[in-house]
N, C-alpha and C positions, 0 to 999 in steps of 0.2 A: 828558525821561523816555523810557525807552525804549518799544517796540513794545507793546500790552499783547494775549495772546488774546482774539480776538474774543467771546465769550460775556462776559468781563470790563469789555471796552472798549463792546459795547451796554450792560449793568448800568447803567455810571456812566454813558452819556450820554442815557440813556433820560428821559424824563420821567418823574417819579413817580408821575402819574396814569396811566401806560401799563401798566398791572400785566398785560395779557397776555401783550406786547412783554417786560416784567419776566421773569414768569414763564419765561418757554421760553428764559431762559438758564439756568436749571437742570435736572439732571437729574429725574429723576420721584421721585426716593426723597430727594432734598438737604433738606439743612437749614441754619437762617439762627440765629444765634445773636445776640441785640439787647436790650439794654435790660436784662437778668436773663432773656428767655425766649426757648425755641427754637421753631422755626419747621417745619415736618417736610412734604416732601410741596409741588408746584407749586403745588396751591390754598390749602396753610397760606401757603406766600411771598406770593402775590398777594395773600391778605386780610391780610397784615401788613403789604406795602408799599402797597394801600388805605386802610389804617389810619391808617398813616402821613402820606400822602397828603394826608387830610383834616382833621386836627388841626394839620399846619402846612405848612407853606410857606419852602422852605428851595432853596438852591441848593449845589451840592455840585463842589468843583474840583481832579481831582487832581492833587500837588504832587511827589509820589515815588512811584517804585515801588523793592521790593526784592524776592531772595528769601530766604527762610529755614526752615528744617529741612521742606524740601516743601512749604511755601504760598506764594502770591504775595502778597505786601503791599502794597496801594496805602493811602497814606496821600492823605487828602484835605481841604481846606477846606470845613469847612460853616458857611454863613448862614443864618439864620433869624428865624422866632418861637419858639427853643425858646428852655429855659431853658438857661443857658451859651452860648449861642451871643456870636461864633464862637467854634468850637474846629475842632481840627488831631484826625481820628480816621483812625484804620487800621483795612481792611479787608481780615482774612486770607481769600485764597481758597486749595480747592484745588479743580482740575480733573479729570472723570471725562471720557472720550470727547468730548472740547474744551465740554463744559458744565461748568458752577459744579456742584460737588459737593456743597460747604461754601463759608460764609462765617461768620463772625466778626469785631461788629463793637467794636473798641473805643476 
């Protein structure tokens, strides 16, 4: 897999209890798109990957990067306790001033 930008590549290795770490890889105005709902603003990301955090326990490994019509795609392996796990999920990034803009996860 190639090189991935930095803001990207702390994201996915960040621990998911690290929601500050989390957080300050997006810009101040970004949004996270996840589950049906979106995410707006550094303190909406952090209380969602908080959220997140504490309902399950999951490990997350990326497999592929691509790009496509201006997002970065990494596609990644995730384990868990969720329901469906594992599954194979992509997450479209774009980048503003080398932070996470947008995400979109599907």
């Amino acid at each position: 897999m190639r090189d991935l930008p930095k803001a990207i590549a702390t994201y996915l290795a960040t621990d998911p209890g690290d929601t500050d770490t989390v957080a300050h890889c997006f810009t101040e105005d970004a949004t996270v798109r996840d589950e049906g709902k979106t995410h707006t603003g550094r303190a909406a990301i952090g209380a969602w990957r908080a959220k997140t955090a504490t309902e399950y326990q999951y490990t997350s490994t990326p497999i592929a990067a691509r790009s496509e019509d201006g997002k970065l795609i990494v596609t990644a392996h995730v384990e868990g306790n969720f329901p469906g796990s594992p599954v194979d999920l992509d997450y479209a990034f774009t980048l503003r001033n080398d932070l996470i803009h947008t995400l979109e996860i599907s």
